[in-house]
C-alpha positions in Angstrom: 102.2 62.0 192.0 99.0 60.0 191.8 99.6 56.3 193.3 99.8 54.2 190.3 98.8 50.6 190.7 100.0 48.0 188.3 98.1 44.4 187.3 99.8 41.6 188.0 101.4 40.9 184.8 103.1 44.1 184.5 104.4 44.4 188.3 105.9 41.2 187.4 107.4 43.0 184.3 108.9 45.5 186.1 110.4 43.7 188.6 112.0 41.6 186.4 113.4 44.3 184.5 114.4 46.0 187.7 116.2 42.5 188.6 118.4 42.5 184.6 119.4 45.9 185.1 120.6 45.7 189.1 122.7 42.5 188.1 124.1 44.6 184.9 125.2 47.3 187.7 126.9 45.0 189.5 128.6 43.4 186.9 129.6 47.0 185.7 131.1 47.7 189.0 132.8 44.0 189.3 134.1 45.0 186.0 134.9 48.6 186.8 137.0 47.5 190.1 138.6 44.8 188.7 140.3 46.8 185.8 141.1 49.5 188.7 143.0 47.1 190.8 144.6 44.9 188.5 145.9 48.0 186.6 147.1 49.8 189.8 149.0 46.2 190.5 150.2 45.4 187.5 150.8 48.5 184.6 153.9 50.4 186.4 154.7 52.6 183.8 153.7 55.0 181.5 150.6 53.3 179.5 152.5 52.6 175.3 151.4 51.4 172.2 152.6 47.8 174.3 152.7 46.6 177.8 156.1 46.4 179.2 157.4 43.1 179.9 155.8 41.0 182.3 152.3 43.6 182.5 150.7 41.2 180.2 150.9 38.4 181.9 150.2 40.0 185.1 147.2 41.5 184.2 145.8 38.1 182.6 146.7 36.3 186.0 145.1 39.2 188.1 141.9 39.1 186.3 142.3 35.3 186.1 142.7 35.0 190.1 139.7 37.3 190.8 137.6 35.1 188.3 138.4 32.0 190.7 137.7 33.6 193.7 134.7 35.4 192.5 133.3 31.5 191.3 134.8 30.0 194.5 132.5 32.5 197.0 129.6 32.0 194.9 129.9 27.8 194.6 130.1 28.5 198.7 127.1 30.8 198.9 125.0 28.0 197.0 126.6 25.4 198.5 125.2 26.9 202.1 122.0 27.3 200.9 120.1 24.7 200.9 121.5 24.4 204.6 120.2 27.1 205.2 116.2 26.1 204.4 
């Protein structure tokens, strides 16, 4: 394949779009893991019409927890930056 040079304009394109779609895989993933694990913890039985009792609520208090935690590590990360410079 031919080396295909790009003006500026469209390299800047295309890394930007490279950027959206990188953050949408890992919010895919985040997503993807998180229903894996809370699932896994919380749904013990056989999956119904309804949770059993008490599935509910654990699942909105395992996503819930994972929310913090994934908000608290990234407050820190920014918070370090400018530290950092």
């Amino acid at each position: 394949m031919d080396n295909v040079k790009f003006d500026e304009a469209t390299q800047k394109e295309l890394t930007t779009f490279l950027e959206r779609e990188q953050a949408q895989a890992r919010i895919n993933s985040t997503v993807h893991n998180l229903t894996s694990m809370c699932w896994d913890k919380c749904v013990t039985g056989t999956p119904g019409s309804r949770f059993a009792r008490g599935e509910e609520s654990c699942l909105l208090n395992c996503v819930d927890r994972f929310m913090d935690t994934s908000l608290f590590i990234i407050k820190t990360i920014e918070a370090q930056r400018p530290q950092q410079s």
